[in-house]
C-alpha positions in Angstrom: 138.1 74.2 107.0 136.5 77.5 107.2 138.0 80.0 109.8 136.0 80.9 112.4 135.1 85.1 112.0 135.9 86.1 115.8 136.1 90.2 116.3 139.1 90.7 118.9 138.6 93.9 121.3 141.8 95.3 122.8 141.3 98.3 126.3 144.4 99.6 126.5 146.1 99.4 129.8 144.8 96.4 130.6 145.9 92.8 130.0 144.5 90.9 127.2 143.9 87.2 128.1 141.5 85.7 125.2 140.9 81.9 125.5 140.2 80.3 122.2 138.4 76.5 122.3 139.9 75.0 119.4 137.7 72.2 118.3 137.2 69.3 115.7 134.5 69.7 113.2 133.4 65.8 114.0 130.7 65.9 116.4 130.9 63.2 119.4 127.1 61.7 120.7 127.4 59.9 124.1 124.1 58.5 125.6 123.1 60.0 129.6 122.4 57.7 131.9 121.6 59.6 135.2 120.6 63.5 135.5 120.9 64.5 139.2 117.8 67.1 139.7 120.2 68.8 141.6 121.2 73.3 141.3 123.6 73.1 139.2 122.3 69.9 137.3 125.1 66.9 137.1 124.4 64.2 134.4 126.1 61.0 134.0 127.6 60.3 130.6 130.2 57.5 130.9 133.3 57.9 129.5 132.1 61.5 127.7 135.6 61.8 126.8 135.6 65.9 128.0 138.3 67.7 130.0 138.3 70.8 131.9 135.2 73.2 130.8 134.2 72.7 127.5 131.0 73.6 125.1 128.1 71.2 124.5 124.5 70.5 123.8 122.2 68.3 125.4 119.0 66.5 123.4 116.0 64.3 124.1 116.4 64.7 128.0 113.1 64.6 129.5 111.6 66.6 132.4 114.1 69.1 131.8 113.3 71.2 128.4 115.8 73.9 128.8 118.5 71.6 128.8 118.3 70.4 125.1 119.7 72.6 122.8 119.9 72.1 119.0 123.5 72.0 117.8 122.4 73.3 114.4 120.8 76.1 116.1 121.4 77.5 119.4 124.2 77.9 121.7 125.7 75.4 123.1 125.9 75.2 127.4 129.3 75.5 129.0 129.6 72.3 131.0 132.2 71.4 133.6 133.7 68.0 134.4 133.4 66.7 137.9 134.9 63.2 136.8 135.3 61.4 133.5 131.4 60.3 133.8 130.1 63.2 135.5 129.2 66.4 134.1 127.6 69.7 135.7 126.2 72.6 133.9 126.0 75.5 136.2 123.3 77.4 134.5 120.9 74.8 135.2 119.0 74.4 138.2 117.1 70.7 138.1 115.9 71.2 141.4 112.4 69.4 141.8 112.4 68.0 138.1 112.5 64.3 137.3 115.0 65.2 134.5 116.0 61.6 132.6 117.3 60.0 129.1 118.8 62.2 126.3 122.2 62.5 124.9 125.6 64.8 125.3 126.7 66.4 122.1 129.7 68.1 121.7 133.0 69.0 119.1 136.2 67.4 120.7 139.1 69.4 121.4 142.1 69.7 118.9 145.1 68.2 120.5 147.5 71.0 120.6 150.4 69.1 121.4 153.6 69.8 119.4 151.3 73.3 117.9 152.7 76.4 117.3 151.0 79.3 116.3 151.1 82.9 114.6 148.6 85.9 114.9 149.5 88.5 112.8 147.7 92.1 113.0 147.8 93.9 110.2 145.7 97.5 109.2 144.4 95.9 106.1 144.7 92.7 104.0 147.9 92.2 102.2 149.9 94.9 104.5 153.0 94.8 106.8 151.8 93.4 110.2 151.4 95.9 113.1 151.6 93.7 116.0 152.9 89.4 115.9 152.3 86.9 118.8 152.9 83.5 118.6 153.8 80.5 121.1 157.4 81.2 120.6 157.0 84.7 121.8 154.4 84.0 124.7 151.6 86.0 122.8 149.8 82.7 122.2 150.1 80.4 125.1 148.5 76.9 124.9 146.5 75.9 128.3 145.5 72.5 127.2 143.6 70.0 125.1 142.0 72.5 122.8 142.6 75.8 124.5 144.8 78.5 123.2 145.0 81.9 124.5 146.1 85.2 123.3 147.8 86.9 125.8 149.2 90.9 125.7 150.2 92.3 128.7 149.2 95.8 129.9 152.2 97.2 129.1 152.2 96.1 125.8 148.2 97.3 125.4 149.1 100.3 126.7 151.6 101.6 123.6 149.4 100.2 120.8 149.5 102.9 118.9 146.5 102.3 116.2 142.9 101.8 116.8 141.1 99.2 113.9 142.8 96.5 112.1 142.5 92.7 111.2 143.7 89.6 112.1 144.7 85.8 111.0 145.4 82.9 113.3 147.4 80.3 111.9 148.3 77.0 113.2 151.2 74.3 112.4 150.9 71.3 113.2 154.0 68.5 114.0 153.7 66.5 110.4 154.0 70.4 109.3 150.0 71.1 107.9 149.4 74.7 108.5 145.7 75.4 108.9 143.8 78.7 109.8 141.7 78.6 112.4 140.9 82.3 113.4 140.8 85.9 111.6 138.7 89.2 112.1 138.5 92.1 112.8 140.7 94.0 116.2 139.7 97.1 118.1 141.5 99.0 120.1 140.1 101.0 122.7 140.3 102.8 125.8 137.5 101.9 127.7 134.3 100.1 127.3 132.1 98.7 125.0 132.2 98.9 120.9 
């Protein structure tokens, strides 16, 4: 598995709070059998197997264009779960269409259960690290199926005392594979945008 290349931007002061959607390279196709032309739109995929909000594309729905989205090419939508048939995707207003057919797509959650983790910072590859978190400490904090957070708190953002560095995210899992998931590149600033 390739690791995903995610740049991580620190303000210093503030608390840091970065959700990370873990997810399985397999992708999972569930047919839709109802779109409620509704704002937001709610579609009806039983049993689509999602918790929480979660990341997926949408394709050969009908009366609705700008719901389908190419996995292989765009973006996916963020999609919420109302119940374990019912999904709604806030961005979408379906009011007045006659949205019907097409098909949920979506990579499934890891299952973080029994995980632990380690983020290292270091200023380049190979040296000493600047700055650990892991689930032990409370820097990475697991929220659920597939979500992991990074968490500093302002306090600790407040005395970082370098500016550019790198870093690797690395998982174990209970039958002891270590995988990683995560690396780039971390900014630390004072105040708004790179």
């Amino acid at each position: 598995m390739t690791p995903a290349c995610i740049p991580l931007r620190i303000i210093q002061g503030t608390t840091l709070n970065k959700v990370l959607r873990l997810m399985q390279p397999g992708r999972i196709y569930r047919d839709i059998t109802g779109i409620v032309a509704t704002a937001p739109v709610r579609i009806t995929a039983p049993g689509h197997g999602l918790v929480g909000t979660w990341p997926a594309w949408f394709a050969g729905v009908v009366g609705l264009p700008n719901l389908n989205r190419d996995p292989a090419s765009a973006r996916p939508h963020m999609v919420k779960v109302i119940d374990e048939d019912t999904l709604e995707v806030n961005v979408i207003d379906a009011s007045g269409a006659k949205p019907s057919a097409g098909r949920l797509i979506y990579l499934p959650p890891i299952d973080l259960a029994g995980v632990s983790g380690r983020l290292l910072v270091r200023p380049e590859i190979g040296a000493a690290s600047v700055l650990e978190l892991t689930t032990a400490n409370g820097g990475l904090v697991i929220d659920g199926l597939g979500l992991l957070r990074i968490h500093l708190s302002a306090a600790a953002t407040a005395v970082l005392g370098w500016t550019r560095a790198i870093w690797d995210l690395e998982l174990t899992f209970a039958d002891g594979t270590v995988t990683r998931f995560a690396q780039g590149e971390v900014e630390v600033g004072l105040e708004g945008c790179p």
